[in-house]
C-alpha positions in Angstrom: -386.5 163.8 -141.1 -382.9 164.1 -139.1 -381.7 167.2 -140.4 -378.3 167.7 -142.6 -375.3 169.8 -142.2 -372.1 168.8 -144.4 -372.7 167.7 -147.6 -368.8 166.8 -147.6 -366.8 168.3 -149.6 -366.1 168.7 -153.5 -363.3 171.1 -153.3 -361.6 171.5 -156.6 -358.2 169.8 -156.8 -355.1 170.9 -158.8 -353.3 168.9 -161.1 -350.3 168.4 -160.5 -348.3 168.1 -163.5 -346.3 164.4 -163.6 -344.8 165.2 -160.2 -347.5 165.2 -157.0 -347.3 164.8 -153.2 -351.3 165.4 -153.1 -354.3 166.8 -155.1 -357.0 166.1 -156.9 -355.6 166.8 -157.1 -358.5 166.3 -153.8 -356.5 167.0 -154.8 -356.7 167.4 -153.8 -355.4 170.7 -151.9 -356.3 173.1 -147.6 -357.6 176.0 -148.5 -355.2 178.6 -148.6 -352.5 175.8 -149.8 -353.8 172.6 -152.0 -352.8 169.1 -150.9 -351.2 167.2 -153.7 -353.5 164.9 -156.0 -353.3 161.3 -154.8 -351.7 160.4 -158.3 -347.8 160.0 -158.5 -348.4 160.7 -161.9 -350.5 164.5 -161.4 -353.7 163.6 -162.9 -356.3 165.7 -162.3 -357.8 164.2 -158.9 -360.9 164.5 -157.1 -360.7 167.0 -155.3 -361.0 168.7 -151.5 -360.3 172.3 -151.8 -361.9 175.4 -152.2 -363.5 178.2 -149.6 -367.3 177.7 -149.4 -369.1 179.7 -147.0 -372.2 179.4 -145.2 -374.1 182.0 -143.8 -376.1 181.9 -140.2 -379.6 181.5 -140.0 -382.2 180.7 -142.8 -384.1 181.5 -145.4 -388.3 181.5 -145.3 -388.4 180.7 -149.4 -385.1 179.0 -149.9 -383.6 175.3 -149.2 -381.0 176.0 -147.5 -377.4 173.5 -148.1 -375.1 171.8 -145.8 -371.9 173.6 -145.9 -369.0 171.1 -146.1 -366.1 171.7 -143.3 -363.5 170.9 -145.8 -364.5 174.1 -148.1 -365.6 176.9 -145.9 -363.0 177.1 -143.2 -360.2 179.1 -144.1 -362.1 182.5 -145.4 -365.7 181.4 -144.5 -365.3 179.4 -140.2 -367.0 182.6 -139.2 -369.9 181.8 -141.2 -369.6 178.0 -141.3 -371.3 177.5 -137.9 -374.4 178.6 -136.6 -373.9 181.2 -134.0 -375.2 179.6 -130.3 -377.3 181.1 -128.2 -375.4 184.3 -126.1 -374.7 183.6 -122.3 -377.1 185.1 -119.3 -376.0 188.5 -119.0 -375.3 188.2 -115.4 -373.0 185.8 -116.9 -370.7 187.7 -118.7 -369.7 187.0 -122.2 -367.9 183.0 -122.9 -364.5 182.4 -122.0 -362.7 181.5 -125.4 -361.4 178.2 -125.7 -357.3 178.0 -126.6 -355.8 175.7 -128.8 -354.4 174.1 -125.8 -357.6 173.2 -124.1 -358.5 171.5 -127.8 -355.6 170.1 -128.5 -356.4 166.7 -128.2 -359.5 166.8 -130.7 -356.7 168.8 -133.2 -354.2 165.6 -132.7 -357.4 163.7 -133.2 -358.3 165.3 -136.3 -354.8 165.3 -137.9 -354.4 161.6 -137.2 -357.7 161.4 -139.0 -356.6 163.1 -142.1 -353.4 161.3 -142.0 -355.6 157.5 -142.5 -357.0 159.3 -145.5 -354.2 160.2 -147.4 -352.4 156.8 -146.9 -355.0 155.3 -149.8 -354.7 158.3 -152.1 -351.1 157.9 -152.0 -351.2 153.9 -152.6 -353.2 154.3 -154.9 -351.5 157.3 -156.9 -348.6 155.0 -156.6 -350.1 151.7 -158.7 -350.0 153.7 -161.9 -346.2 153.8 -161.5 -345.5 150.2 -160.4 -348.0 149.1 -163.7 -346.4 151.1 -166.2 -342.7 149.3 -164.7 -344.4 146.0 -165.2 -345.4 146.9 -169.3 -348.9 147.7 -168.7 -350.9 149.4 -171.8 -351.4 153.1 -171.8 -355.2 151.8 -172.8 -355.4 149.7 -169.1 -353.9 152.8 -167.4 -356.9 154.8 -168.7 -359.1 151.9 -167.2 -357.3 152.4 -163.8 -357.8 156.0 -164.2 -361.5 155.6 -163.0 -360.1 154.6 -159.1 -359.5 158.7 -159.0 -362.9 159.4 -159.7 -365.0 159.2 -156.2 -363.0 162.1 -154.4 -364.8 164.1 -157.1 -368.4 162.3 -157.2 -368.8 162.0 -153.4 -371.4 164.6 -153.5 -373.6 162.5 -155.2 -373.9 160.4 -151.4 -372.6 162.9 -149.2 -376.3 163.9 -148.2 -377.1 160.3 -147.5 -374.0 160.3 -145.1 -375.0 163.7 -143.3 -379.1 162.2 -142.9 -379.2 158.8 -141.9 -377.2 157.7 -138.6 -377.7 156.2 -135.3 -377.7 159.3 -132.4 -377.0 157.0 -129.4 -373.6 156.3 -131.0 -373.2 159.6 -132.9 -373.6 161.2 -135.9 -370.5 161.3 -137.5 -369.1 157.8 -135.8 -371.5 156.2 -137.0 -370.3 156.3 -140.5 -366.7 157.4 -139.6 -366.1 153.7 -137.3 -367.5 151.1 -139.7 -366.1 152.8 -142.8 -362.5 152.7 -141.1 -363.2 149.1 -140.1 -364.2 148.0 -143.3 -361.0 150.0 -145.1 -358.8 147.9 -142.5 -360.2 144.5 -143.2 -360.1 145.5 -146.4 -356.2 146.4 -146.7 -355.3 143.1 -144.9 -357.4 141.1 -147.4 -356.2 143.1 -150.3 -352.4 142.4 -148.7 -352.7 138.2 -149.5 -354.0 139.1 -153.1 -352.3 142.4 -154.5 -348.9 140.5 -155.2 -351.1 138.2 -157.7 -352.9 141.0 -159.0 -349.7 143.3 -159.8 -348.7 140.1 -161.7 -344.7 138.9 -161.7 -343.6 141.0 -164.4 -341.9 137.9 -166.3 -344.3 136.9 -168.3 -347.6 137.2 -165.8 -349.2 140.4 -166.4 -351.3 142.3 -164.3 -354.9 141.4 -163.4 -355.9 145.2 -164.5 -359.7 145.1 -164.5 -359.3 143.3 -160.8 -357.5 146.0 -159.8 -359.2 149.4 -160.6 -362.2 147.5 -159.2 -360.3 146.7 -155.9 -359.2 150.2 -155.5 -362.0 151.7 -156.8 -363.9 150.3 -153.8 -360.5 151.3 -151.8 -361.0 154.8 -153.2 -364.6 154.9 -152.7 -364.4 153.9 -149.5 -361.6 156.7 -148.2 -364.2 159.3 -149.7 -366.8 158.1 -147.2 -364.3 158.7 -144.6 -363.6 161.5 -145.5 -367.2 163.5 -145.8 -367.6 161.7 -142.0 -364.5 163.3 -140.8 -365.1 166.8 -142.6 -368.5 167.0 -141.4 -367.1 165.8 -137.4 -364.1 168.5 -137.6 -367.4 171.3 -137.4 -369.0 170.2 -133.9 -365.3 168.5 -132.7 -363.7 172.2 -132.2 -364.8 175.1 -130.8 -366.2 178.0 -132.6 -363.0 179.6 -131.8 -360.8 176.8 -132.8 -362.8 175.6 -136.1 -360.3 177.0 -138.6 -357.3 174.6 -137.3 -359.8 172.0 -139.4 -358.6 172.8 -142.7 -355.0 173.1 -141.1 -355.2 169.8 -140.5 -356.9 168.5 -143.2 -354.1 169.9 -145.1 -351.3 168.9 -143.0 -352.5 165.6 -142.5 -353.5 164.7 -146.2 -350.2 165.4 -147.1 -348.2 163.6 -144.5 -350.6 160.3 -145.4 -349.5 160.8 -149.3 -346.2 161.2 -148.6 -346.3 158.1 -146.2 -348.3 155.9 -149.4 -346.5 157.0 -151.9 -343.0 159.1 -151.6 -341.9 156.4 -149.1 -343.8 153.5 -149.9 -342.2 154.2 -153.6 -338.4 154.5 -152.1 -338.4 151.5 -149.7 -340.6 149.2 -152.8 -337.6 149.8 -154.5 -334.7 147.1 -155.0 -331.9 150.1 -156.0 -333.1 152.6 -153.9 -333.1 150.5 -150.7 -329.4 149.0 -151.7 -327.9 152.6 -153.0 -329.1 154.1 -149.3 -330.5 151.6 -146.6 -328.5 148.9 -146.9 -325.1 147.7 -147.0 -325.6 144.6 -148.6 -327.3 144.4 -152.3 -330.6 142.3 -151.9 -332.8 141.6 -155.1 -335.9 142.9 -153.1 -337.3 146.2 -151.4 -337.4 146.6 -147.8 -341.3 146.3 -148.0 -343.6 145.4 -150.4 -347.2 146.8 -151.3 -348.3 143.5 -149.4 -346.8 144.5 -146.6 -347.7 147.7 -146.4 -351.3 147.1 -147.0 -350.9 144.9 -144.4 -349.6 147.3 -142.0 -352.0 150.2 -142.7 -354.9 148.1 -142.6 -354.1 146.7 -138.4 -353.5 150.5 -137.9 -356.6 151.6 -139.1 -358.1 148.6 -137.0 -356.3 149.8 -133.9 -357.1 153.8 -134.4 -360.4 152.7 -135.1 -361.3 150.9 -132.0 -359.8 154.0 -130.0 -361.7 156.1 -131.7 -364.7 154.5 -131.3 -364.1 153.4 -127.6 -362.8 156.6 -126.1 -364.0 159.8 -128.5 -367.3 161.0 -127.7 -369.4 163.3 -130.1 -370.2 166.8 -128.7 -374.0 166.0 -128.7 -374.7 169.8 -127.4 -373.6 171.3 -130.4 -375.3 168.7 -132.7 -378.8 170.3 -133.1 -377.4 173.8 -132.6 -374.6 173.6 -135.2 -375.9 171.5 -137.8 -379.6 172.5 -138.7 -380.4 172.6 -142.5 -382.4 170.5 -144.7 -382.4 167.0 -145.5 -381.6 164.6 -148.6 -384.3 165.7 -150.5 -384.4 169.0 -150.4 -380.0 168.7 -150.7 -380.5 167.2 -154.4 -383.4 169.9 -155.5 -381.3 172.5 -154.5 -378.2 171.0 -156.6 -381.0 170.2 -159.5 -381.9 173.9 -159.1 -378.8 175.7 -159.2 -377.5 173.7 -162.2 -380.7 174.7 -164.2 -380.0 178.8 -163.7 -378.3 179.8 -167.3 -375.3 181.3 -165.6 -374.3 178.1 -163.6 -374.7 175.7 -166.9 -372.7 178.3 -169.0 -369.5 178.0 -166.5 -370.4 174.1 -166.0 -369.8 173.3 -169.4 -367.2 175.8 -170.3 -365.1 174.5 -167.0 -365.8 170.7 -168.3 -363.6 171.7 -171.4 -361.5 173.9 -170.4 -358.7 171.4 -169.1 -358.7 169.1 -172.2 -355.5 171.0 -173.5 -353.2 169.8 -170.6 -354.5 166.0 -170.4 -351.9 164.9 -172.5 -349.0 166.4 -170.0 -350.5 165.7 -167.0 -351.9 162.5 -167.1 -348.9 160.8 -169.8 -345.5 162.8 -169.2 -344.7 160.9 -166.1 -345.7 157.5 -167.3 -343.7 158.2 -170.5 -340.5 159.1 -168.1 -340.5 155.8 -166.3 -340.8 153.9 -169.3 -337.8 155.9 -171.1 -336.2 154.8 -168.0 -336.5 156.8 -165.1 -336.9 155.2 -161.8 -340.3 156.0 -160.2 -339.0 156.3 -156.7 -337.1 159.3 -158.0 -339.8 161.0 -159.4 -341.9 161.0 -156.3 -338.6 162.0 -154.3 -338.3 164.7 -157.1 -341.9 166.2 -155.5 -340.8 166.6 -152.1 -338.7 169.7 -152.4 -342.1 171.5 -154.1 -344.4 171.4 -151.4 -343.1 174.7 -149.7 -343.6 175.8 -153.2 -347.3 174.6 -153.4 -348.0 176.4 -150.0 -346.5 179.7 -151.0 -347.6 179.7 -154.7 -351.7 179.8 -153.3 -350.9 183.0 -150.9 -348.6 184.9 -153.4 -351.4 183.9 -156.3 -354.7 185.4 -154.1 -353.2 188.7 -153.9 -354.3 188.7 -158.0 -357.7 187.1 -157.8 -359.3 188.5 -154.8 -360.9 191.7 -157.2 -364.0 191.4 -159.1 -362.2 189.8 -162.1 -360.2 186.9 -160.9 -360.7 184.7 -163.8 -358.7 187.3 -165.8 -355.8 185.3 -164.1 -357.0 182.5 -164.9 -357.0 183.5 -169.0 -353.5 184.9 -169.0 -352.2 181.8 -167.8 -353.6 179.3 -170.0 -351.0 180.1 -172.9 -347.8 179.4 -170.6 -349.5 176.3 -168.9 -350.5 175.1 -172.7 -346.9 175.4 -173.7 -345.2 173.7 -170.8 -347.1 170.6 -173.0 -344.8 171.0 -176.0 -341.8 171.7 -173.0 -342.4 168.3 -171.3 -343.0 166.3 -174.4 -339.4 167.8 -175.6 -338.4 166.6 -172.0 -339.7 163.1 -172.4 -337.9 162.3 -176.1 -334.7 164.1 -174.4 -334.8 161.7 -171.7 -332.9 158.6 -173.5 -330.3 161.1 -174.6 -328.9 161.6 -171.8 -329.3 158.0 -169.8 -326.1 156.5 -169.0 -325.3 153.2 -167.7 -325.5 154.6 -164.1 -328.8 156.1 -164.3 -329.4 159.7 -165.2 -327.3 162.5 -164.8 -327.6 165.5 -161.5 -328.4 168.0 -164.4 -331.1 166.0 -165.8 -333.0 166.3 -162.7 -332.6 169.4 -161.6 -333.8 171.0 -165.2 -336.7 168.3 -164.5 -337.7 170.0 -161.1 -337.0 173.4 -162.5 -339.2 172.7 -165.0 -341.9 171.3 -162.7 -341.6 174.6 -160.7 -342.5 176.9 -163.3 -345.4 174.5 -164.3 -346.6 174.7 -161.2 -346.7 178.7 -161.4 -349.4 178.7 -164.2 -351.4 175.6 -162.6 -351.9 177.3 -159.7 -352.8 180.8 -161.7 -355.8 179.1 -162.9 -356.4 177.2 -159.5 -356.7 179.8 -157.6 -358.5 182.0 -159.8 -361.4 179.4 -160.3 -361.4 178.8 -156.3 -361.7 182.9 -156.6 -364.8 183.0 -159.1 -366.5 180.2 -157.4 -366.7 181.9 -154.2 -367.5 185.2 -155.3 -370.8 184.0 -157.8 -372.0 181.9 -154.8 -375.6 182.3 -153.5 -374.3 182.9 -150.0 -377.6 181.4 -148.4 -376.8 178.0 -150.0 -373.0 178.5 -150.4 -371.5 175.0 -148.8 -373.8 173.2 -151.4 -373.3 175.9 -154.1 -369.6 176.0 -153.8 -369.5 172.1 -154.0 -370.9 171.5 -157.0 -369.0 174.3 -159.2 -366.1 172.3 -157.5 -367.2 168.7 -158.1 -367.8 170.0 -162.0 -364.1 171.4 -161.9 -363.3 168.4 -160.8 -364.6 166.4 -163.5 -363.1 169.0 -165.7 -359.7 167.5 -164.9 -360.6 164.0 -164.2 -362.2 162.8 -167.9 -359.6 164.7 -170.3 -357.0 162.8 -167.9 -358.7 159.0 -168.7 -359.4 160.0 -172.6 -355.8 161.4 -173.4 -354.1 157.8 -171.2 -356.4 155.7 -173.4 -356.1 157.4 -176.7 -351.9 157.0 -176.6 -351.7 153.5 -178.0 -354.2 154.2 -181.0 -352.4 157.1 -182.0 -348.9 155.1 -181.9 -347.4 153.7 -185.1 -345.4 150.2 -184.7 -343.6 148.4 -187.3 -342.4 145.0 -187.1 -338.5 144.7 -187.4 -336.9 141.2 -188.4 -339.9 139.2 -189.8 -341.5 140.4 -193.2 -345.1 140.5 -193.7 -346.0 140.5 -189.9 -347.5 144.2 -188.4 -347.9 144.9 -184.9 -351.1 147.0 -185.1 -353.0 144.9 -182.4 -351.5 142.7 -179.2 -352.6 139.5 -181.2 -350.1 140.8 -184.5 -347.3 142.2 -182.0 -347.4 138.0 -180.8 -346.9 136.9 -184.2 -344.9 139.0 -184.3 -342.2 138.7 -181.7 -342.8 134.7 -182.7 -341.8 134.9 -186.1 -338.1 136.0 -184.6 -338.9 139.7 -185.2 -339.7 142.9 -182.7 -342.4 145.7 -182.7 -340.5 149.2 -182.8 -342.1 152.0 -182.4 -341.7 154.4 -185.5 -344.2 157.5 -184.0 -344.8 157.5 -180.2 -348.7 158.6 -179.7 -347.6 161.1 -176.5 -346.1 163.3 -179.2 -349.0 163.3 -181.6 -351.9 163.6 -178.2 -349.4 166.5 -176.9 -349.4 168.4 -180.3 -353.1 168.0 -180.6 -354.2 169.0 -176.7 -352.1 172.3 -177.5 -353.9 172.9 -180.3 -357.4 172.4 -179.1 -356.3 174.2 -175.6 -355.3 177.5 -177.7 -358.4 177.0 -179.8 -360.8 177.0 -176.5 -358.5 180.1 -175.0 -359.4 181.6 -178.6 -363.0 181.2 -178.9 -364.0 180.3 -175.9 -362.0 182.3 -172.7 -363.3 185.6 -173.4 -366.7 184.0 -172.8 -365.6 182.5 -169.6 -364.0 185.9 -168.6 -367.3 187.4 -170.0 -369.0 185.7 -166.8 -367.6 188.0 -164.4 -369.8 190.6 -165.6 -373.1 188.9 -164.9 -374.9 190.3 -162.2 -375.8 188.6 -159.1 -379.2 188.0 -159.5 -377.8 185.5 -162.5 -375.9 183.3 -159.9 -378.7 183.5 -156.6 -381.0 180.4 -157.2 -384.6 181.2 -157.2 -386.6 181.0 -154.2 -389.7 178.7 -153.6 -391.6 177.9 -150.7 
């Protein structure tokens, strides 16, 4: 069997609060500083971040795991490549390779990266233009599910590292069809998205057609992205490997900015006529039509280069990227989940988030529905991403001991509260609207407030990032560092769908203007509105979810974070997985 290396990554993403630039949050956040989460709206995102490692050479009794690029470079490139074979010694040692000599392959990469943030950030901004057009908080939870593959791609990443064609390369041969298919697919999707967004007047959105189109959108950048990650390894030179994750991080973020900061500011009719133009048109400068349309003939055109003119190093391919296959890939995962330790932190991680769904999946959505323009939010994110790159390397100083999830506890408490602080925020929002929009103050205690969010979610980021990299077996660390990411992951991604869905069942309507009608269901809210009356809302279910997520988030710091600190004092023989032959 053709022999594995990358099992692409898992990296944990952070949330990012109701303000993102890209996570999962994949991001999602690379390794020193996290991408923003491909959701405008800072839902817990699939993720791409963490340091895995992976040491040289192998073990006689143990299956030994592909180590994903997009983990182990920053911390772990030393160890993330198999060493190659010294030089004659009449030779004299190798020449190192500069950057310079490699910079086309870095350009390469970074354009790469940059095609793979473009459908995070479209897709982080649908959410947005839904909740403009009146969609339920209940079909927002359903569109939800399009952030999920970032965080399940392990589950086909070994199929994607085994099976490939070697006359045409290893990674190409899933990196050029995938691309192709995600540009056919973006024109086709640009003729139909119009009808699926609905008109807003009446026509609502098509939302089951749409988490199913971008779900297969999403699915789709994921495959790209375990192709690319596992490339980036035999692309650069040992010496140059750790400008990977450089531009994995660079070029993430640039693509999210580019689908959904700007494709957010030129959508929008009052944005483009307050700053672009100089006469008021009742349209955007572009559409999401047309910028599907665009992005899908670029990836068509980078594609064919790609293909055409980029050859894989096939030197380094048997050299650099010998491990075991698919097989022996999912025993190992079956086999570290099984070991006490690992389950303990799995399911304690899985819960551990469930206090801040409520504010980072529903404060955004509530602010554009009280009446803040969407475009301005994401424009709001832009001046935090020096912030996210500085927060990770002021943060690390704290959680490199042997007790890093002891940050991770002390800030749970502040980032719990911040729910009550931004529910406050959302019912002061109307207060303070005026005729021409919202006032300069308003935003800027909006970003402050952001800011200090950000301090305590990237506390506990970095401090599980810390953990995980510590307790890993580091014989089997790429694969072993993935899936405590993936679970992290999830650990984010399913409070985020429950608390979205769970809003309108928890919000009390009464029908004002027509006696004896309710508005309990969409069918009653008709009757409703055609008996001459309206449905007002008389308790808003945000405020009830964010009461209750504190709650239960103090009651699993209470009971359970001293057993998740307790951790830290396993030994390591609880974490190695057990050898067998």
């Amino acid at each position: 069997m053709r022999r594995s290396h990358a099992t692409g990554r898992g990296g944990a993403r952070p949330a990012r609060g109701f303000l993102s630039v890209g996570v999962r949050r994949r991001r999602r956040q690379h390794l020193g500083a996290p991408r923003s989460a491909p959701a405008g709206l800072g839902r817990a995102m699939s993720a791409k971040q963490g340091g895995r490692q992976r040491r040289p050479g192998s073990h006689p009794h143990c299956l030994e795991a592909p180590a994903p690029v997009g983990a182990g470079l920053a911390g772990g490139e030393a160890e993330a490549l198999l060493l190659p074979p010294p030089p004659p010694p009449e030779l004299g040692p190798a020449a190192p390779r500069g950057c310079r000599a490699e910079l086309g392959s870095v350009l390469l990469l970074l354009a790469l990266y940059v095609l793979q943030g473009v459908p995070l950030g479209l897709a982080g901004s649908v959410p947005l233009i839904l909740q403009s057009r009146s969609a339920s908080y209940t079909e927002q939870a359903f569109f939800s599910l399009v952030f999920w593959p970032f965080s399940l791609k392990l589950l086909w990443a070994p199929l994607v590292d085994a099976v490939y064609v070697r006359r045409f390369g290893r990674r190409k041969s899933w990196l050029v069809p995938t691309q192709y298919v995600l540009g056919l697919f973006m024109i086709a999707l640009s003729r139909r998205v119009d009808a699926l967004l609905g008109d807003g007047q009446g026509r609502g959105p098509d939302v089951v057609a749409l988490t199913a189109t971008f779900f297969l959108f999403e699915f789709l950048a994921a495959t790209q992205d375990i192709a690319v990650d596992g490339w980036a390894l035999t692309m650069l030179s040992r010496e140059n490997v750790g400008y990977a994750s450089t531009c994995n991080s660079v070029g993430q973020t640039a693509g999210y900015f580019l689908g959904n900061v700007l494709f957010l500011a030129l959508e929008s009719p009052s944005f483009c006529n307050k700053y672009l133009r100089f006469q008021p048109q009742p349209r955007g400068i572009v559409t999401l039509s047309d910028f599907l349309f665009f992005w899908g003939a670029v990836f068509l055109v980078t594609t064919t280069l790609v293909a055409l003119l980029k050859k894989e190093n096939k030197e380094l391919t048997p050299t650099k990227e010998e491990t075991k296959g698919i097989t022996d890939t999912y025993k190992l995962l079956f086999s570290i989940i099984k070991m006490p330790a690992v389950l303990t932190f799995c399911l304690l991680i899985l819960t551990a988030k469930v206090g801040f769904s409520a504010a980072d999946a529903v404060t955004g959505l509530k602010l554009v529905e009280e009446g803040v323009p969407k475009e301005h939010l994401a424009l709001l994110a832009v001046p935090m991403v020096p912030v996210q790159i500085i927060l990770p390397l002021i943060i690390s100083k704290y959680t490199a001991g042997p007790q890093p999830l002891n940050t991770f506890y002390k800030a749970m408490p502040f980032r719990l509260l911040f729910g009550l602080e931004f529910a406050f925020l959302v019912w002061w929002t109307p207060k303070v609207k005026h005729e021409g929009g919202f006032p300069v103050y308003y935003y800027v205690i909006v970003l402050l407030s952001y800011a200090l969010h950000q301090v305590t979610l990237y506390s506990m980021y970095v401090a599980i990032m810390a953990f995980n990299a510590k307790v890993s077996d580091p014989l089997i660390g790429g694969t072993y560092m993935t899936l405590l990411n993936t679970v992290s992951n999830l650990g984010g991604n399913w409070p985020s769908t429950v608390a979205l869905w769970l809003v309108d069942p928890l919000t009390v309507k009464e029908c004002a203007g027509a006696q004896g009608q309710a508005c309990g269901t969409p069918a009653a809210a008709e009757l409703c509105t055609k008996a001459g009356g309206s449905c007002v809302t008389t308790l808003d279910g945000y405020y009830v979810e964010s009461v209750i997520c504190v709650i239960l988030g103090f009651a699993w710091w209470f009971l359970f974070g001293p057993k998740l600190k307790k951790l830290q004092d396993e030994g390591q023989s609880s974490w190695k997985c057990k050898r067998t032959n």
